[in-house]
MDTraj code that builds the backbone (N, CA, C; nanometers):
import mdtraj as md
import numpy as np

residues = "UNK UNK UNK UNK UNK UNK UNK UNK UNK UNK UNK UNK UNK UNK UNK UNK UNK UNK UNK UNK UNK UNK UNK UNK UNK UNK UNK UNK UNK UNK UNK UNK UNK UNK UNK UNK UNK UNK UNK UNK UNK UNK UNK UNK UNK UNK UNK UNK UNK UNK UNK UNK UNK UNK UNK UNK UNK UNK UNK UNK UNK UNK UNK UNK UNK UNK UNK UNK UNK UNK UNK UNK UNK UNK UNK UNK UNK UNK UNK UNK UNK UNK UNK UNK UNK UNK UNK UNK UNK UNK UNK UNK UNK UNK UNK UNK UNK UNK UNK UNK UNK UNK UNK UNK UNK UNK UNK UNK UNK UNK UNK UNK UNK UNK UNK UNK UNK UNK UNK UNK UNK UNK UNK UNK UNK UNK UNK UNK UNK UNK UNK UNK UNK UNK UNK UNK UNK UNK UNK UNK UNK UNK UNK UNK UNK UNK UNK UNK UNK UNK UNK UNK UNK UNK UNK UNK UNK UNK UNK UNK UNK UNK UNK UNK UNK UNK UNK UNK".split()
xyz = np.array([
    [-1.8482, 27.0460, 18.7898],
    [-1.8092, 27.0637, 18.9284],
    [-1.7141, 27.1824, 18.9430],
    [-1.6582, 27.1732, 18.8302],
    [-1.4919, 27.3224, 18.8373],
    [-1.6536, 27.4563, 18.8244],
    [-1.6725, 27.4544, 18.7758],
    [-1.8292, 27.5465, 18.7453],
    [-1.8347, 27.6178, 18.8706],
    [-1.9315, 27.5173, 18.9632],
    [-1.9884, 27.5303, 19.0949],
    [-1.8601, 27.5551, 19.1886],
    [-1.7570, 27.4838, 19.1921],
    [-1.6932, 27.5622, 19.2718],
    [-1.6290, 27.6935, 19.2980],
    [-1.5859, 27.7391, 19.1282],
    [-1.5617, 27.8411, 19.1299],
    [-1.6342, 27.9600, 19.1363],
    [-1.7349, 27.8956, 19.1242],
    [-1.9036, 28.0423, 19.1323],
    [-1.8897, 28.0270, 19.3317],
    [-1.8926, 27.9102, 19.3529],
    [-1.8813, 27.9464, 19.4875],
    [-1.7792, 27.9982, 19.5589],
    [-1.6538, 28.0029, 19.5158],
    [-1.5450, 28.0869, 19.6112],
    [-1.5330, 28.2442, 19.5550],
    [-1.5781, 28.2492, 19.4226],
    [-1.6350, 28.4459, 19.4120],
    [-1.7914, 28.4723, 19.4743],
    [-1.8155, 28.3860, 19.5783],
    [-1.9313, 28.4173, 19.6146],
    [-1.8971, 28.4892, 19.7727],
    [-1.7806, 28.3876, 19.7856],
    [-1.7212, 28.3688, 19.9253],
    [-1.6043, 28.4625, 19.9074],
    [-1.5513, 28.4837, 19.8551],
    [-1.4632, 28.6369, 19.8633],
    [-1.4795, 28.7505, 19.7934],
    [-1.5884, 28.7569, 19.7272],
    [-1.6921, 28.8888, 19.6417],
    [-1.8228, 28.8847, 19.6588],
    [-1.8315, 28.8735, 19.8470],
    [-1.9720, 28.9105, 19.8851],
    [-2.0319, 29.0091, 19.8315],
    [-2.1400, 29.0331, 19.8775],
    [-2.2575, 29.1827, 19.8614],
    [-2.2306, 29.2927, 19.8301],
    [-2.1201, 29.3281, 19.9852],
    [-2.0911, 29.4480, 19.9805],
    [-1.9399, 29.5133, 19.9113],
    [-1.9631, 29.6391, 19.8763],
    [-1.8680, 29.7182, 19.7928],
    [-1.7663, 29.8233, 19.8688],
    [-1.6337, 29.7946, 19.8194],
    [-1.5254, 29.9140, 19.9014],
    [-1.4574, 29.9666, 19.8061],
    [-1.4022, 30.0658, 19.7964],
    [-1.2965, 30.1382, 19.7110],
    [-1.1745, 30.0975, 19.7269],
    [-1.0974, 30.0921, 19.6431],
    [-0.9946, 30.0515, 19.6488],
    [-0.8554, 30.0658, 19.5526],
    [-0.8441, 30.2518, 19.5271],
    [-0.7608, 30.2900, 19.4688],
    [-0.9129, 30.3383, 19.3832],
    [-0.8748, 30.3537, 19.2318],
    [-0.9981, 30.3954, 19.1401],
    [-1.0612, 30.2605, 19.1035],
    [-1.0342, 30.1466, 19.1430],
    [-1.1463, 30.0240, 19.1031],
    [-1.2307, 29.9387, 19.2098],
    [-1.3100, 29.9631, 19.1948],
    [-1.4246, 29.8976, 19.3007],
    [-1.3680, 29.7767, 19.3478],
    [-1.3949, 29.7316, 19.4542],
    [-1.3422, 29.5723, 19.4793],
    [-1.4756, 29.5245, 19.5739],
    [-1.5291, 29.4249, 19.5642],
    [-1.6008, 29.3832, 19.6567],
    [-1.5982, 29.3087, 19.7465],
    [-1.5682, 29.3078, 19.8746],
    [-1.5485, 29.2141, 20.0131],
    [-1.7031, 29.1518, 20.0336],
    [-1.6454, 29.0884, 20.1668],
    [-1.7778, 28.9717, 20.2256],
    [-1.8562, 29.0676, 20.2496],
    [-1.9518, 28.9718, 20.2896],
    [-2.0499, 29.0749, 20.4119],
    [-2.1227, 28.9989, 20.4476],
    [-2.1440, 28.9429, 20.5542],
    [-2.2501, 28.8548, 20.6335],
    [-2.2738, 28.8773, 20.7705],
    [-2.3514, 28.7853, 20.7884],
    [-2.3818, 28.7817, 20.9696],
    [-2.2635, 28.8112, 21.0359],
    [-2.1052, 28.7687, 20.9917],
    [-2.0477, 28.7525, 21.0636],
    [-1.8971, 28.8545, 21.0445],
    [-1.9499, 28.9158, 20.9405],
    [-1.8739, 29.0549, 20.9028],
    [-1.8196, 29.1571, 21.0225],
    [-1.9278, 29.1624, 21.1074],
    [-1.9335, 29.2785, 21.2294],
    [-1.9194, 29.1985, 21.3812],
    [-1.8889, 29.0667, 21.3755],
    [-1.8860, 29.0237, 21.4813],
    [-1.7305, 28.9924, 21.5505],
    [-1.7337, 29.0375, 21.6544],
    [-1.5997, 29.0410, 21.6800],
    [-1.5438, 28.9118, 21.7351],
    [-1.5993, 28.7953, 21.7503],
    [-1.5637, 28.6896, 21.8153],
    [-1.4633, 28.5953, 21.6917],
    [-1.5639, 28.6369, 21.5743],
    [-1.5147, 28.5563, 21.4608],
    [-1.3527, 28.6115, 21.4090],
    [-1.3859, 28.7194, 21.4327],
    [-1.1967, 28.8004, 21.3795],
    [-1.1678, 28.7899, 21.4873],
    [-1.1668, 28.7513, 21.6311],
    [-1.0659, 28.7341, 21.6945],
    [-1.0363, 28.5735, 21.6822],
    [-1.1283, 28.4982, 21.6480],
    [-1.0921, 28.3272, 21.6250],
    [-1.0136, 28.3292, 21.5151],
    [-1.0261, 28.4066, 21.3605],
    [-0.9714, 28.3985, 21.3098],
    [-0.8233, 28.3981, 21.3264],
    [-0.7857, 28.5398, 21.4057],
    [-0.6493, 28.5847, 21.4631],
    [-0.5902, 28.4309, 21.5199],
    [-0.6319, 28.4194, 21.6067],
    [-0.5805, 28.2941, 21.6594],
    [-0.5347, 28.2306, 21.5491],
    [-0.6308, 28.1817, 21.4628],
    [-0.5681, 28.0582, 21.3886],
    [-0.4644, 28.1223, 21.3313],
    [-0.4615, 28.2651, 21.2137],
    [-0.3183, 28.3093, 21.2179],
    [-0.2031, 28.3391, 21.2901],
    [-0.2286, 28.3707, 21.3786],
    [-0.1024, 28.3718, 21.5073],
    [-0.0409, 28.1988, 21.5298],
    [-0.1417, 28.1303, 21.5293],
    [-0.0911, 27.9897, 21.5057],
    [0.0000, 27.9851, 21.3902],
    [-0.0888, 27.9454, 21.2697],
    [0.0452, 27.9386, 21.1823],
    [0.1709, 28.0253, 21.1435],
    [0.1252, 28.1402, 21.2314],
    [0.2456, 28.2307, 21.1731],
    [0.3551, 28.1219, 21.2728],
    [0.3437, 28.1622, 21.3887],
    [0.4154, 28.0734, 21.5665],
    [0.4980, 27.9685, 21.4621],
    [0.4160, 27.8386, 21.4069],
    [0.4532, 27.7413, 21.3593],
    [0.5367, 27.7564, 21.2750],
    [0.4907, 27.8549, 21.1575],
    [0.6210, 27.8692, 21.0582],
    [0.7136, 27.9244, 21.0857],
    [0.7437, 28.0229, 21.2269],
    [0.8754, 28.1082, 21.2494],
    [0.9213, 28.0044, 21.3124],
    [0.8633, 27.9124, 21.3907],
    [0.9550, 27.8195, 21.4248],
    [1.0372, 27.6943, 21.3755],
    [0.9295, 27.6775, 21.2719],
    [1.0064, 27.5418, 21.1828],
    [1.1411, 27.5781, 21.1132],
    [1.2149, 27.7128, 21.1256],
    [1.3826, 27.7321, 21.1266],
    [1.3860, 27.7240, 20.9565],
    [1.3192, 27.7065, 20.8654],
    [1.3471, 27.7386, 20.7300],
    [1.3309, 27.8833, 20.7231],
    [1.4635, 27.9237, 20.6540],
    [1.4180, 28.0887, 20.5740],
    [1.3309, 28.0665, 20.4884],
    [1.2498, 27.9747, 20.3818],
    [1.1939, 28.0052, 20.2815],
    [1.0871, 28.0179, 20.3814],
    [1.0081, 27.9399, 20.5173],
    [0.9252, 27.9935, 20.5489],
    [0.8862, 28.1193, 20.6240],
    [0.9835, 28.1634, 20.6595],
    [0.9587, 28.3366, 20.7180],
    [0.8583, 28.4253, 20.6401],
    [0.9484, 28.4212, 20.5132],
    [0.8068, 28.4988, 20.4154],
    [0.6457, 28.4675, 20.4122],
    [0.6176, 28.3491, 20.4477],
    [0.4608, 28.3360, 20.4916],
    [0.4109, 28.3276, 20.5714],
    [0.5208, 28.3180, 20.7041],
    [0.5243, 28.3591, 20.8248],
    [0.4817, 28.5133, 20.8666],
    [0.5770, 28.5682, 20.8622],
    [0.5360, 28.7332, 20.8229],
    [0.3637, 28.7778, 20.7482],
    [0.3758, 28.7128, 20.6373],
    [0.2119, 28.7656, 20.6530],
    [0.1175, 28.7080, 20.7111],
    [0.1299, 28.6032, 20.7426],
    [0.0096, 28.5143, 20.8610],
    [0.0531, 28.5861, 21.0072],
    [0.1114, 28.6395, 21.0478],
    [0.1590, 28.7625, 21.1100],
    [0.1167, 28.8494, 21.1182],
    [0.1258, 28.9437, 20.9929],
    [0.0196, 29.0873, 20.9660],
    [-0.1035, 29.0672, 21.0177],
    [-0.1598, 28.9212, 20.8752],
    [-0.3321, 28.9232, 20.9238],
    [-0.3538, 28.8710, 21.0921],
    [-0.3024, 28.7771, 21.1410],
    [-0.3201, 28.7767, 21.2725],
    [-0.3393, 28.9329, 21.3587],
    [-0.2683, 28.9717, 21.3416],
    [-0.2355, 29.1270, 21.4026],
    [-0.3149, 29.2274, 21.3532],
    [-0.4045, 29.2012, 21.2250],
    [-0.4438, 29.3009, 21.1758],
    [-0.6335, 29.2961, 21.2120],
    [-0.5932, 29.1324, 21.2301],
    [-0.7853, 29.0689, 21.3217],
    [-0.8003, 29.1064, 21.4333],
    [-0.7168, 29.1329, 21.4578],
    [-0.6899, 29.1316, 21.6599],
    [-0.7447, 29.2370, 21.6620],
    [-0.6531, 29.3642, 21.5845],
    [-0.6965, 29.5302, 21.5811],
    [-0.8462, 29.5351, 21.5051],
    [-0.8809, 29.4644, 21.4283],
    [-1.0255, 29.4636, 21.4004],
    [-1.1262, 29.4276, 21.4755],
    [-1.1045, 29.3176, 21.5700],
    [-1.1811, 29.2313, 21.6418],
    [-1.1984, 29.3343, 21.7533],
    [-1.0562, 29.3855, 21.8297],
    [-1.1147, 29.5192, 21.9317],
    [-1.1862, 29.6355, 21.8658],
    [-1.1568, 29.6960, 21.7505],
    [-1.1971, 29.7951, 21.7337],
    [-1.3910, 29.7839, 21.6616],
    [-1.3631, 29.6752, 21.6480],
    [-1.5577, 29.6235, 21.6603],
    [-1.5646, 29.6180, 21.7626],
    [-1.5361, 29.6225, 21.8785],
    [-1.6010, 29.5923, 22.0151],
    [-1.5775, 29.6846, 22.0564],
    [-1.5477, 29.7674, 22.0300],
    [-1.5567, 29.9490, 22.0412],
    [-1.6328, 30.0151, 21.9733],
    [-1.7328, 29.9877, 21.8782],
    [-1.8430, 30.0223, 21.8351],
    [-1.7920, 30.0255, 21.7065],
    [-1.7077, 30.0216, 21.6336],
    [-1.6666, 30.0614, 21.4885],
    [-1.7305, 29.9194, 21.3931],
    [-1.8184, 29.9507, 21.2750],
    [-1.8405, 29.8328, 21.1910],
    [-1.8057, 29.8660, 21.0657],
    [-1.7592, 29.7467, 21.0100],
    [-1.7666, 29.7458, 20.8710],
    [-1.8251, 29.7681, 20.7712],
    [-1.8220, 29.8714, 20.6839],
    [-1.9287, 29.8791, 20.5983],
    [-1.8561, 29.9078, 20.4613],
    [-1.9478, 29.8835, 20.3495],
    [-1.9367, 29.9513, 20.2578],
    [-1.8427, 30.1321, 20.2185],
    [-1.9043, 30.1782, 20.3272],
    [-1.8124, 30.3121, 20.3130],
    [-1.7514, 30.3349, 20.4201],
    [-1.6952, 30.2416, 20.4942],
    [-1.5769, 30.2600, 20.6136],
    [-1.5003, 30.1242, 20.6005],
    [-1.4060, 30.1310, 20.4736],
    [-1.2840, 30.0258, 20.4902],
    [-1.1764, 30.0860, 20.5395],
    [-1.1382, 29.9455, 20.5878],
    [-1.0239, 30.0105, 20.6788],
    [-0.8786, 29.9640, 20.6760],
    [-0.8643, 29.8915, 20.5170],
    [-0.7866, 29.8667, 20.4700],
    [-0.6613, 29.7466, 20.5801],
    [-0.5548, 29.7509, 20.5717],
    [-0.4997, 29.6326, 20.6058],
    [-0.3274, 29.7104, 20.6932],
    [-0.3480, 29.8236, 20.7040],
    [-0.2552, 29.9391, 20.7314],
    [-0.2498, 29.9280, 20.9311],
    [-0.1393, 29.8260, 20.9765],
    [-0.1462, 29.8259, 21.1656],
    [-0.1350, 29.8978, 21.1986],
    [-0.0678, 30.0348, 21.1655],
    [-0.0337, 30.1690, 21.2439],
    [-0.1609, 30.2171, 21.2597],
    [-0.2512, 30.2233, 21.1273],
    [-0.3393, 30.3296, 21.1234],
    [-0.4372, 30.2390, 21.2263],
    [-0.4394, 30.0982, 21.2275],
    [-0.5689, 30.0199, 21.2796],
    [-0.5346, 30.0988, 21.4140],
    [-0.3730, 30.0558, 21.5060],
    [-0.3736, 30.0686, 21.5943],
    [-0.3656, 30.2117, 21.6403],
    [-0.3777, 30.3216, 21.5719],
    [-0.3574, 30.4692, 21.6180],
    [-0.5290, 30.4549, 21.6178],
    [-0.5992, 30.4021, 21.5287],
    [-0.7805, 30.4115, 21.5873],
    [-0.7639, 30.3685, 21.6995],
    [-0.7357, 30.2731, 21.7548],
    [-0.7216, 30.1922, 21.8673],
    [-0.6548, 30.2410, 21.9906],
    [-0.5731, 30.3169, 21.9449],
    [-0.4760, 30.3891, 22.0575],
    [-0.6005, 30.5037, 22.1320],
    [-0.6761, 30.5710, 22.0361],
    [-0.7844, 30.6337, 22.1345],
    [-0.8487, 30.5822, 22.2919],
    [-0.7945, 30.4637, 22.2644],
    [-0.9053, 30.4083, 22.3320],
    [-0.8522, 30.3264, 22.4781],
    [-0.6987, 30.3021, 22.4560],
    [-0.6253, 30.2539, 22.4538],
    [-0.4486, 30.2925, 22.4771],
    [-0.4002, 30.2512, 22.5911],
    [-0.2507, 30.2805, 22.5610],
    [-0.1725, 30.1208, 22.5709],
    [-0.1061, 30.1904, 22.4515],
    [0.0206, 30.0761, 22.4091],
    [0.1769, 30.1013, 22.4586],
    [0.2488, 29.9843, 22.4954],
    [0.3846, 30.0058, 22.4887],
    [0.4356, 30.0169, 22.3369],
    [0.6205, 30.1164, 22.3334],
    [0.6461, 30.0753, 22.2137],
    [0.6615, 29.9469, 22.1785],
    [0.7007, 29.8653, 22.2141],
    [0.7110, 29.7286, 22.1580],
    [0.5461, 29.6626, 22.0599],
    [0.4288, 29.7462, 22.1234],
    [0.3332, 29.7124, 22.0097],
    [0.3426, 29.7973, 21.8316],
    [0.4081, 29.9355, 21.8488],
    [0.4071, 30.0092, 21.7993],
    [0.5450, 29.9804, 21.6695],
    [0.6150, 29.9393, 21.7253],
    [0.7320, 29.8706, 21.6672],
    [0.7000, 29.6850, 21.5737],
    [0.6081, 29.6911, 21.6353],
    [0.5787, 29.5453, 21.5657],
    [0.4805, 29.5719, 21.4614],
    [0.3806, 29.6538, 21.4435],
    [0.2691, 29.7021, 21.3608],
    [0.3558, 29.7297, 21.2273],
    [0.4659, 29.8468, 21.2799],
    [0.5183, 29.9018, 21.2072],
    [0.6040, 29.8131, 21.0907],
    [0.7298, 29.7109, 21.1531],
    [0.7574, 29.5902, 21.1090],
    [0.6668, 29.4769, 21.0164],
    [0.5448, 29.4676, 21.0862],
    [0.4730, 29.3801, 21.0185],
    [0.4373, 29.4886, 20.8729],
    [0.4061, 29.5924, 20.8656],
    [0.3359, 29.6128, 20.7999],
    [0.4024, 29.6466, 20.6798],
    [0.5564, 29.6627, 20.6590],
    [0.6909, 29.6817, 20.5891],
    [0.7089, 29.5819, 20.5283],
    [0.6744, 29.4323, 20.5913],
    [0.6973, 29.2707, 20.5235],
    [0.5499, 29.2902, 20.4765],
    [0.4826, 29.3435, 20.5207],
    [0.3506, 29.2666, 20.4417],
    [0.3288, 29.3207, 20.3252],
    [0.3935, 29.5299, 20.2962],
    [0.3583, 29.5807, 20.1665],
    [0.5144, 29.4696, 20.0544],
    [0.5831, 29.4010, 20.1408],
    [0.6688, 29.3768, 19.9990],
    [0.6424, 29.2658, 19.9894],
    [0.5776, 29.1341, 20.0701],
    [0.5755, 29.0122, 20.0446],
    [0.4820, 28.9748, 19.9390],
    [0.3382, 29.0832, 19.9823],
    [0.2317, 29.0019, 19.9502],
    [0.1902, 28.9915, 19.7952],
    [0.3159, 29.0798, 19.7155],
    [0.3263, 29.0522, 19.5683],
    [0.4799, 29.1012, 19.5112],
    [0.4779, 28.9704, 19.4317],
    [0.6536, 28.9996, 19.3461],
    [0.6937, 29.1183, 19.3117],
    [0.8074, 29.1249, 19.4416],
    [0.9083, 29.2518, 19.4208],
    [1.0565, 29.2492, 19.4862],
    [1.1354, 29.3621, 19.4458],
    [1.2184, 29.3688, 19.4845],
    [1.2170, 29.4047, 19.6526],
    [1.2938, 29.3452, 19.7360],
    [1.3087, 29.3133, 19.8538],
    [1.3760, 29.4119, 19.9578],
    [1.3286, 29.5053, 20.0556],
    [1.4184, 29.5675, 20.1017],
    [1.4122, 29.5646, 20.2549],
    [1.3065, 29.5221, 20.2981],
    [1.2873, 29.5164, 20.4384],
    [1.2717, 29.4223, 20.5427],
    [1.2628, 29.3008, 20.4171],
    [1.2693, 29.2321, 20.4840],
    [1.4101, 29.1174, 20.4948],
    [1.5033, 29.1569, 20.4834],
    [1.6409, 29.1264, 20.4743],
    [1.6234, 29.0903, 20.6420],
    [1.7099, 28.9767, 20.6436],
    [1.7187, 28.9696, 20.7914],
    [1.6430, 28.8624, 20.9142],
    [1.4788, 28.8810, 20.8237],
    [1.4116, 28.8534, 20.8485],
    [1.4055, 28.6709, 20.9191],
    [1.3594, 28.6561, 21.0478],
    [1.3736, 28.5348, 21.1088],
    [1.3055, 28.4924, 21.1935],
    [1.3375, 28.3620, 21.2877],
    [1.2755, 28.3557, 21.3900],
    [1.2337, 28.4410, 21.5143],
    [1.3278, 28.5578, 21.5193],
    [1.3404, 28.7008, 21.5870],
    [1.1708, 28.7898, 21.6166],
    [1.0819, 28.7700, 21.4444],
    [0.9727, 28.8483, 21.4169],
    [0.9093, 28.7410, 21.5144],
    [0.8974, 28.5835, 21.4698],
    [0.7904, 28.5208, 21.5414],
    [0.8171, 28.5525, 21.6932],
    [0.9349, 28.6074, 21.7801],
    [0.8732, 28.6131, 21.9105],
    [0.8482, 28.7958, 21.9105],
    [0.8693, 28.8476, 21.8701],
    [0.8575, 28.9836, 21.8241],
    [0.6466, 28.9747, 21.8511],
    [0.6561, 28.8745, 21.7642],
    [0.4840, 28.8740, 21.7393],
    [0.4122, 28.8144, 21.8385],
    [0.4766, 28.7675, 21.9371],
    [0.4616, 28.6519, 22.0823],
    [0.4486, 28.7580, 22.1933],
    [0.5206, 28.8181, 22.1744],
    [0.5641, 28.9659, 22.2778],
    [0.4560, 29.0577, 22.2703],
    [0.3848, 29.1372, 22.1395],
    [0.3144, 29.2515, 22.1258],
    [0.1734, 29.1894, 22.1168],
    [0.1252, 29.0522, 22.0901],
    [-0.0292, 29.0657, 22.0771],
    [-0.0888, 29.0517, 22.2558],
    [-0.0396, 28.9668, 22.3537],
    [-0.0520, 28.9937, 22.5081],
    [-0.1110, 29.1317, 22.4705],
    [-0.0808, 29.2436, 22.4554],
    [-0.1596, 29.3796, 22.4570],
    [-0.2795, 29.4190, 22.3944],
    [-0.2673, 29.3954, 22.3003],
    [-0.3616, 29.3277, 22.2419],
    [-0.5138, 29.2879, 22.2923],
    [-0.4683, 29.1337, 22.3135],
    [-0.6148, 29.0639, 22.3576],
    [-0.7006, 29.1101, 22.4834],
    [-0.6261, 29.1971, 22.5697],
    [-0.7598, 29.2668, 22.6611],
    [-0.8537, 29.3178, 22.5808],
    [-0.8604, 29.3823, 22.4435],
    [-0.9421, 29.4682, 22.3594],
    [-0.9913, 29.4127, 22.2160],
    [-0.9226, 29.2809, 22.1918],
    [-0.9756, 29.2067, 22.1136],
    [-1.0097, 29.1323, 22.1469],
    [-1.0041, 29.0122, 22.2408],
    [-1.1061, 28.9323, 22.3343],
    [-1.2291, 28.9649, 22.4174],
    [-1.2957, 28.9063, 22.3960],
    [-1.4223, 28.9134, 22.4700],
    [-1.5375, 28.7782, 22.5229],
    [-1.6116, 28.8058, 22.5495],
    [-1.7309, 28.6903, 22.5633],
    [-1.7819, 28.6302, 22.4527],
    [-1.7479, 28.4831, 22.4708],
    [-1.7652, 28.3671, 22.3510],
    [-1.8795, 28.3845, 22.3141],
    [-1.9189, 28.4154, 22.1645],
    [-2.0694, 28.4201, 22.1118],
    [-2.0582, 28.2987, 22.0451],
    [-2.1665, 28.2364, 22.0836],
    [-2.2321, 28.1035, 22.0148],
    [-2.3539, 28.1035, 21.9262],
    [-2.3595, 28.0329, 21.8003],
    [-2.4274, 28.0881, 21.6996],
    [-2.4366, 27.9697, 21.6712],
])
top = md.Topology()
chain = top.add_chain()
for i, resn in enumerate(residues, 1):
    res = top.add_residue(resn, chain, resSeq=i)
    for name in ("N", "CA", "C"):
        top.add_atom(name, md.element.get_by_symbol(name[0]), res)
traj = md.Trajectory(xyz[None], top)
């Protein structure tokens, strides 16, 4: 059973398709539901949920996983619009996990207040130091402050990552 499951979750996070990723290949999903924007904006939701939940439950140890359920929330949102702007995922257009750069694609298309621009930026400072053991510099401080920080900037957001419910 340890067998089958584990053949099945490198099936499920080392889909088909292939991206670069520094000099070693890495392989992401790729399915029906790769290019659809309904699914990365449902996703978002559910991260914006738990991020909400953990900035609020008032522990510092949970901020730190707060903050990155944060990023990815924020980082689906900017994916979910910028598929519904014609941009897809492929093999040779990753687009890595970087909010400034998602949202400067996005800004074409699009105007933001600073307060979105300031939160990308923030998120994306906790997310290069959290998301593996290191020494700590940015995110000192760090509190319930980000979760409404993150309450405040996605409203801008969802005009361009929301859309019409696809049912499948």
């Amino acid at each position: 059973m340890y067998k089958r499951l584990r053949s099945w979750l490198a099936k499920l996070l080392f889909g088909a398709a292939k991206c670069v990723q520094g000099k070693r290949a890495v392989k992401t999903p790729s399915d029906k539901y790769t290019n659809d924007p309904a699914f990365w904006f449902q996703s978002a939701e559910n991260f914006r949920a738990g991020a909400w939940l953990l900035f609020r439950h008032g522990s510092p140890f949970l901020y730190f996983p707060a903050a990155i359920l944060g990023h990815q929330a924020l980082e689906m949102y900017l994916k979910a619009a910028l598929i519904r702007k014609g941009r897809q995922i492929s093999p040779s257009d990753t687009w890595g996990h970087d909010l400034e750069a998602l949202l400067k694609d996005l800004a074409g298309e699009a105007e933001f207040p600073e307060l979105v621009y300031n939160c990308a930026k923030i998120f994306n400072d906790y997310f290069d130091e959290l998301r593996y053991p290191r020494r700590l510099k940015s995110v000192e401080g760090i509190g319930e402050t980000e979760g409404w920080l993150l309450e405040e900037a996605i409203p801008f957001l969802l005009p361009y990552a929301k859309g019409p419910r696809i049912m499948t």
